[in-house]
MIKOLSE-21631 format. One line per 4 residues: their letters; for each residue x, z, y of C-alpha. Coordinates in Angstrom, 1 decimal. Last residue first. Layout:
BEGIN
A> X Z Y; ...
***
This chain:
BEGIN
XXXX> 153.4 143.2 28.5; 156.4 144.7 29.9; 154.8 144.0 33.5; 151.8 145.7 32.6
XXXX> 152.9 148.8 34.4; 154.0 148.1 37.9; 152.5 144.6 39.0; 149.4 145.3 36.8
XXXX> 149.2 148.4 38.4; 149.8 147.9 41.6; 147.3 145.1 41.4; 144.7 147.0 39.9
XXXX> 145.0 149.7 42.9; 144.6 146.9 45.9; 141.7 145.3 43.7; 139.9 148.8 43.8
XXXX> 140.9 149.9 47.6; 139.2 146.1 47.9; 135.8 146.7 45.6; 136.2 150.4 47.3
XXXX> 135.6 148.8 51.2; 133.0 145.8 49.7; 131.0 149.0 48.4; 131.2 150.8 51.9
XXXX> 130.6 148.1 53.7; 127.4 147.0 52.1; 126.2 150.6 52.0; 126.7 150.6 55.8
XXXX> 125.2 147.7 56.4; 121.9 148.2 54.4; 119.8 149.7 57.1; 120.2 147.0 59.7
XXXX> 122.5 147.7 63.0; 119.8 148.4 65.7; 117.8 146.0 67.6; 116.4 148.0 71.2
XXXX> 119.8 149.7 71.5; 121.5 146.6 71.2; 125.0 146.9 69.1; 123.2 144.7 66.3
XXXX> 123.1 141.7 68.9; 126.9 141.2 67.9; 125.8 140.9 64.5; 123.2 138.1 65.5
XXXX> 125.6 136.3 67.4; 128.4 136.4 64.8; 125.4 134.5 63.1; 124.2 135.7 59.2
XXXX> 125.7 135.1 55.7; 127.2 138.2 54.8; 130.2 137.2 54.4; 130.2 134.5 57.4
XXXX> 128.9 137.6 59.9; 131.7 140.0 58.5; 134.1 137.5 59.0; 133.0 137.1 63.1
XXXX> 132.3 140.9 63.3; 135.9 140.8 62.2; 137.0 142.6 59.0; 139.7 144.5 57.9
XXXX> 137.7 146.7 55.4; 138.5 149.8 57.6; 137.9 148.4 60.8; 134.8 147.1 60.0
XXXX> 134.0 150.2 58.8; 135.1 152.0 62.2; 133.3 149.4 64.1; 129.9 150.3 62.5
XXXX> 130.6 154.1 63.3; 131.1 153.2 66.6; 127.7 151.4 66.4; 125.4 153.9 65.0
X> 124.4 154.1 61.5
***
């Protein structure tokens, strides 16, 4: 994964390097170092974003739902 593509996930889950960093459990330091050619963003990022992206569109959807049909319930 290449950076721009790192900053469109980011983007897409609402995230800050800064939250992503405190989710994840590393330094907003170390993420920014990511964007160094010589470093790399790590392997699993992308698949971490990805997940934590459809966990949210999934919560998003359940709570429509709940709010919409489960009302009468």
């Amino acid at each position: 994964m290449n950076n721009e593509e790192f900053k469109s996930l980011l983007k897409k889950a609402s995230l800050t390097k800064k939250s992503f960093s405190e989710l994840v459990g590393t330094s907003t330091q170390g993420v920014n170092n990511w964007s160094n050619k010589d470093r790399g963003i790590p392997y699993w990022v992308k698949s971490w974003l990805t997940l934590y992206i459809e966990n949210k569109e999934c919560k998003e959807l359940k709570e429509i739902i709940r709010a919409n049909v489960c009302k009468d319930a």
